[in-house]
N, C-alpha and C positions, 0 to 999 in steps of 0.2 A: 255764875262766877266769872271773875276776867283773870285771863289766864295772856299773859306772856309767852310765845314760844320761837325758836330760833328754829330756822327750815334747814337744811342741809337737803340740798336735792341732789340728785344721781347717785344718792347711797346703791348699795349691792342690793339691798331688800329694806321695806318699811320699817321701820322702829320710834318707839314715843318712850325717852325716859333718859333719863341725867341732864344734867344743869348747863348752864354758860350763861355768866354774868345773870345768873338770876333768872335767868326763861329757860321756859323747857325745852329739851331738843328735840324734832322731830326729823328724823331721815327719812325720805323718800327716795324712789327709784325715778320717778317722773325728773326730765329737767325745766331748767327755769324759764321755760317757753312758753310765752300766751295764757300766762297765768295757770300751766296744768301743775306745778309743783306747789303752787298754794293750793288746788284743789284737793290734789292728793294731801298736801300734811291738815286739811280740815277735815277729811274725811280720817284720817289717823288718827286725828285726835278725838274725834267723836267715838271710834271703836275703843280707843283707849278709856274714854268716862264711861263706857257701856251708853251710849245714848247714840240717837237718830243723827243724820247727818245734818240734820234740818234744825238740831240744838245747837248746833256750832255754827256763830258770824263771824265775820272777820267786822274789826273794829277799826283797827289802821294800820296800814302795812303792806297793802296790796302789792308793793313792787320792791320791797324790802326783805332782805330772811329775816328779820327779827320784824315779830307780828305783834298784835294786840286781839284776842277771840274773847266770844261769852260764847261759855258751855252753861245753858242750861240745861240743869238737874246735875251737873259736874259738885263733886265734894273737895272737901279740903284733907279728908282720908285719903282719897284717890289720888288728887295731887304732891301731895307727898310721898306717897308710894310711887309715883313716877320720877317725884325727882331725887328720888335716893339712888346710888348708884349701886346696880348689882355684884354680886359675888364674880 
């Protein structure tokens, strides 16, 4: 599946879930140097579908926070439950 997601790098700690403009948010701790804060939110977002890190490519985006990834084996269950915002 293709998933949209918006990076917020230098968060306090990782997190995968709530919206902006329609992609998902991923906060990372890593900053946006030499490409480790896209590493870090593909690796985020792979523990977030329960899959490998090696299911999630970046599509296009590589030097933008707002990305383009395929999770494969990612659901449409799962992504909605990420981008619902919690209590």
């Amino acid at each position: 599946m293709r998933v949209t997601i918006r990076v917020r790098p230098g968060a306090g700690r990782t997190a995968v879930g709530g919206g902006h403009d329609g992609a998902l948010v991923v906060r990372v701790g890593a900053r946006a140097v030499d490409g480790k804060a896209t590493e870090a939110a593909l690796a985020a977002v792979a523990d977030a579908f329960g899959v490998r890190r090696s299911a999630v490519a970046l599509v296009t985006g590589a030097t933008s926070r707002t990305k383009v990834v395929d999770v494969d084996g990612g659901t449409d269950d799962v992504l909605r439950a990420l981008l619902t915002p919690g209590p």
